[in-house]
Structures are given as structure tokens and as C-alpha cells.
ROMI-816485 format. One record per residue (C-alpha): residue number from 1; x, y, z. Coordinates in pm, 1 decimal, decimal comma. Layout:
BEGIN
nr:X:Y:Z
NUM:X:Y:Z
...
END
This chain:
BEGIN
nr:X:Y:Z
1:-903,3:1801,2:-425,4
2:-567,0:1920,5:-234,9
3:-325,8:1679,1:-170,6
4:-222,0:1536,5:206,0
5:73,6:1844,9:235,5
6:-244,7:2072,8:151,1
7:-455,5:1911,9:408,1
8:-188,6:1879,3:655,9
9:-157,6:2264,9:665,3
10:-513,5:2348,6:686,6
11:-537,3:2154,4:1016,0
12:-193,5:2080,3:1169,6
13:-310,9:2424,8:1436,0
14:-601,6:2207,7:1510,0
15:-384,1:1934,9:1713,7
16:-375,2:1689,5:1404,6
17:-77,2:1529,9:1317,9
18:2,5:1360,4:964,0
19:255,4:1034,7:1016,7
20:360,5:889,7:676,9
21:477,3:518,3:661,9
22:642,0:419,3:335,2
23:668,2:32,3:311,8
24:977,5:-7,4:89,4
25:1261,7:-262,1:162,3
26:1491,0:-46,0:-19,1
27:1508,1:177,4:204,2
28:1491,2:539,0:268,3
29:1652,6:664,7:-30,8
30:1380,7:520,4:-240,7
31:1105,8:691,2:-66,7
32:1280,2:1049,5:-30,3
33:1196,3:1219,1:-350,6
34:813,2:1142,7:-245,0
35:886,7:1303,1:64,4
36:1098,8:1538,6:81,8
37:875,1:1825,5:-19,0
38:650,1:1730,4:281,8
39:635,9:1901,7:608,3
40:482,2:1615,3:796,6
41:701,5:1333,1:903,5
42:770,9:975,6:770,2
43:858,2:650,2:833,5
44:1022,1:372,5:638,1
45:854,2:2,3:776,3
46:1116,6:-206,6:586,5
47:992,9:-525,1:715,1
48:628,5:-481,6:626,6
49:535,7:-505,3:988,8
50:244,9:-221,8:981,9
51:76,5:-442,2:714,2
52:95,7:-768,4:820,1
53:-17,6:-661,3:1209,5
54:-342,8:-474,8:1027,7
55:-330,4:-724,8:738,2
56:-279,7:-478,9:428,5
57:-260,7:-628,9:96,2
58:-218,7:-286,6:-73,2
59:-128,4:105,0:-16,6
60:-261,0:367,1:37,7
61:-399,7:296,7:352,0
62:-556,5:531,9:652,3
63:-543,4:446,5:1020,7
64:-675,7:777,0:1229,0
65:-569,9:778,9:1595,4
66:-683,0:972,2:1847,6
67:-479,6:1129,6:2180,4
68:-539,6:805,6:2363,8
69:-416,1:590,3:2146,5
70:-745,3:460,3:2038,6
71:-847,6:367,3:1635,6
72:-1087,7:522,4:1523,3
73:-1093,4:501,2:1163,6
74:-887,9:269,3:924,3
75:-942,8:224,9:565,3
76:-739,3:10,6:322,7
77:-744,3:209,5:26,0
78:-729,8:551,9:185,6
79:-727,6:812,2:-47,2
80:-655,8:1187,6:-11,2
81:-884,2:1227,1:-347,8
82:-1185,8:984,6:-165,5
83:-1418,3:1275,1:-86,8
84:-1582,9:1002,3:170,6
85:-1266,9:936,1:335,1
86:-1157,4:1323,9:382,8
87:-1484,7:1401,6:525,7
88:-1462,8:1126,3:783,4
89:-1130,6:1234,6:886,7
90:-1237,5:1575,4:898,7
91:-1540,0:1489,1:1121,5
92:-1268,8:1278,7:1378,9
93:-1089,3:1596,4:1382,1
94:-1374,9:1848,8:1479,2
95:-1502,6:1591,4:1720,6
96:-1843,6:1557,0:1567,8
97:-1852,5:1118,0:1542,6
98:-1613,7:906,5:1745,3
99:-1560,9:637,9:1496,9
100:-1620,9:611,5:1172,0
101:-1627,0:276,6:952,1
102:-1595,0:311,6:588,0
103:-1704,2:44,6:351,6
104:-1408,9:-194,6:168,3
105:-1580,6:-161,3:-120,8
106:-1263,4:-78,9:-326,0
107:-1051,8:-384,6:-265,6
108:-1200,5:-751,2:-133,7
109:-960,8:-1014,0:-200,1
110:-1157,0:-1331,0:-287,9
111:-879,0:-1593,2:-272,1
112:-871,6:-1621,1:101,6
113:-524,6:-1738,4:244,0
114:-556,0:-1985,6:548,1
115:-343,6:-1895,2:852,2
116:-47,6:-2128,1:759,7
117:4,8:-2011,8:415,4
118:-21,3:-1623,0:519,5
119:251,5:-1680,3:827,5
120:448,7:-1873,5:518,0
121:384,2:-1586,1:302,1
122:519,3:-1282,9:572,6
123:807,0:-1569,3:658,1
124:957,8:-1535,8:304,8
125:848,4:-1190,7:201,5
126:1074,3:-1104,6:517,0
127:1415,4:-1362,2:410,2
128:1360,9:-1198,6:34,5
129:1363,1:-864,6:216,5
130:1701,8:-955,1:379,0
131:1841,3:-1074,9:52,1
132:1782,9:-760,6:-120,5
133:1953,0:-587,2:195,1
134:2261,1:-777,2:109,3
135:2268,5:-745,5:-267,2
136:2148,1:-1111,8:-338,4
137:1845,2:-1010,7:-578,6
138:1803,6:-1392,6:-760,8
139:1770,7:-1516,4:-402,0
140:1539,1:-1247,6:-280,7
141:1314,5:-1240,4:-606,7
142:1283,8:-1639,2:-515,1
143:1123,0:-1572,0:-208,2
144:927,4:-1299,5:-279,7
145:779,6:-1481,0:-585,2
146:699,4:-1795,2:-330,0
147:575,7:-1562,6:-143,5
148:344,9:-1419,1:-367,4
149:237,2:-1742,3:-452,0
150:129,6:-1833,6:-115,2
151:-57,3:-1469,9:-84,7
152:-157,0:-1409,5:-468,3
153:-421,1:-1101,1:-359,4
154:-110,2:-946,6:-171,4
155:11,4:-597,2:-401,6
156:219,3:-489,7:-140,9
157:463,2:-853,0:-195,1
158:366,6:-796,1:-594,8
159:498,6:-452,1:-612,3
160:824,9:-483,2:-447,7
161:889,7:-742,0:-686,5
162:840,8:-561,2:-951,8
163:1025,2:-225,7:-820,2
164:1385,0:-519,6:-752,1
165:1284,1:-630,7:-1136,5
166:1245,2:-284,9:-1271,0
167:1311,2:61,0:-1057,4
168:1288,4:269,0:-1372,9
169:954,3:234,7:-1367,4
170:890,5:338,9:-997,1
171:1176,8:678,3:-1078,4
172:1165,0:942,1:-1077,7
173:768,6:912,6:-1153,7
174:591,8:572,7:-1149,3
175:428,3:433,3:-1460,9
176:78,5:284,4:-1378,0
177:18,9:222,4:-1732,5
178:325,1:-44,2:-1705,2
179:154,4:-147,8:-1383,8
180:-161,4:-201,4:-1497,8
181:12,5:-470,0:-1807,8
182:216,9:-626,4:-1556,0
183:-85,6:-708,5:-1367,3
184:-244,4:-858,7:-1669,5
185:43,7:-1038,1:-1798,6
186:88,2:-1208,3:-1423,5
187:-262,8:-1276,0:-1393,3
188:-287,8:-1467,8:-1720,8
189:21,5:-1676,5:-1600,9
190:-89,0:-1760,2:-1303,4
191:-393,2:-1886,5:-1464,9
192:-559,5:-1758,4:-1159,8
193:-956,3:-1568,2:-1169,2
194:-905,7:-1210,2:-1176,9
195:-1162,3:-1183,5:-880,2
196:-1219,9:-838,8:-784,7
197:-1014,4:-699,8:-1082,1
198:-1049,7:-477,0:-1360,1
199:-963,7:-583,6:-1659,8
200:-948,5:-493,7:-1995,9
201:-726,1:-466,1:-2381,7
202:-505,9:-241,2:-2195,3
203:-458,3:-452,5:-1862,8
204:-626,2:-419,6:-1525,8
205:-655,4:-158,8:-1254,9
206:-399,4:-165,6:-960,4
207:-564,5:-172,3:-646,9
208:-491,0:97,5:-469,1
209:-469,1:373,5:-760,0
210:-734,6:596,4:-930,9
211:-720,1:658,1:-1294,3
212:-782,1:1039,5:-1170,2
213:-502,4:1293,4:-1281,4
END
């Protein structure tokens, strides 16, 4: 299965436009070595504000959008190596369905957050995100831990925690195997169900990655 640069370049003469958004509150320098080998454009959302408005809880995701603005696909959990979710995108581009819904099948949250506690949640994932703007990391791991515990189904929150905690293993590759103990170790400390999760001797899948090479 090609990867999105592959796919981009196959249709890109076919009016179809690839728009990358990295959510990282480091910055751009953080998401440049994944992108500068890329011919398509993208996007740093610093502030988490694509997620929150279409209520993400993990990446990748896929939003298609057509000339006028309209949705018609979006899939938490896109992947470029979903055979399902290419061929949807490649029917929106030939014009042969006008929408397409795909399934959630790969990530469904049980531990619902009410209104109050997800506003909370955003509130404090945004001041820890200021913090770490400003060199204060103890202050902005506080709030993005709070926040996490406000919004415990939220990888997007877990992840930049553990990227402020430890960047080696997000560069120069990132180690899902470390990930995938993390997870485990959390989970059991938390004493929350592992809902939804995978989970096993050697820890427990990451939503929103594939064990394929």
C-alpha cells in the first residue's frame, strides 16, 4: 500500500489536494523531519483547535472536503494503509458517491466525558500548552496530566505528555513498542477499565497505529 506522498502524486492532476495538520505544541520544528520530504502542504494546529471543534481523541484522522466547502467524509482513525478508507476517498475523487460514512469501529471511547469536564479538559490542555511555550514544563505537565484526567480516552492530551516527558522516543523515529508499555503502565495506575483496549504481556495497542510494517 503506497504511502499519502504516493497517493498524492497519482491524483494531485485530478484537482485533489492533500492538506496535512500536525497537532504538536512544540511547534514546527518537531513536525519537519515528517514533512519535509512531502510535496503536499502542512499545517501545525498548536492549540489543538481542529480536534476539539471535530472532537478527536487520537491521530490519524481524515476529513475529505469537497470545492464547496462541504464534508463529505471524516474518519477518526484514517489510515493511508485502511484499504476501506483509500477506496472511499478514491470514489469522492472520481465523483462516483457523494458521501461516504465509514464505521468507528477502530476507536469508541467508553468513558464518556460530560460537557463540563471536556470544556475543563481543552481549558487546561490549552494553559499546559502555553507553559511549554514558555519553558515552564513542571507547570505544563500539571495541567496536561489534570487534563488527562478529566478526558482519560483522550491520546492526543496523553501523547503530548509523553513527547514533554520523553522526545527521544518520538526522534528521529518513534518507538511504539515504548508506547504501547506506557499505555499499560498508565492504565494500571489509573486503575481505570481498559475499555476498548488491547492488551496484553507486552502492553496495549495505541489507538491510532497498526502493528503493520
Amino acid at each position: 500500500m503506497p504511502g499519502w506522498q504516493d497517493f498524492y502524486e497519482k491524483y494531485r492532476d485530478q484537482d485533489f489536494e492533500i492538506l496535512s495538520v500536525s497537532v504538536d505544541i512544540q511547534g514546527a520544528e518537531v513536525a519537519k523531519p515528517y514533512a519535509e520530504d512531502k510535496s503536499f502542504t502542512t499545517v501545525i494546529d498548536s492549540e489543538n483547535q481542529l480536534a476539539n471543534y471535530f472532537g478527536f481523541k487520537i491521530v490519524p484522522n481524515g476529513i475529505f472536503v469537497d470545492k464547496s466547502g462541504t464534508i463529505r467524509l471524516i474518519k477518526q482513525g484514517f489510515s493511508v494503509t485502511n484499504k476501506e478508507h483509500i477506496d472511499a476517498v478514491e470514489k469522492l475523487i472520481h465523483g462516483t458517491v457523494d458521501q461516504v460514512v465509514l464505521d468507528d469501529e477502530y476507536y469508541s471511547p467508553s468513558n464518556k466525558t460530560t460537557s463540563i469536564e471536556k470544556q475543563l479538559s481543552e481549558t487546561k490542555f490549552k494553559l499546559g500548552m502555553e507553559y511549554a511555550k514558555n519553558g515552564k514544563t513542571d507547570e505544563a505537565l500539571k495541567e496536561l496530566d489534570q487534563a488527562l484526567l478529566l478526558d482519560t480516552d483522550n491520546f492526543l492530551i496523553r501523547k503530548q505528555r509523553w513527547y514533554i516527558r520523553n522526545p527521544e522516543k518520538f526522534s528521529p523515529k518513534i518507538d511504539i513498542e515504548w508506547q504501547q508499555k506506557q499505555l499499560a503502565k498508565e492504565r494500571e495506575n489509573e486503575a481505570l477499565l481498559k475499555d476498548g483496549m488491547e492488551c496484553g504481556p507486552e502492553g496495549c495497542i495505541i489507538p491510532g497505529t497498526t502493528n503493520e510494517s
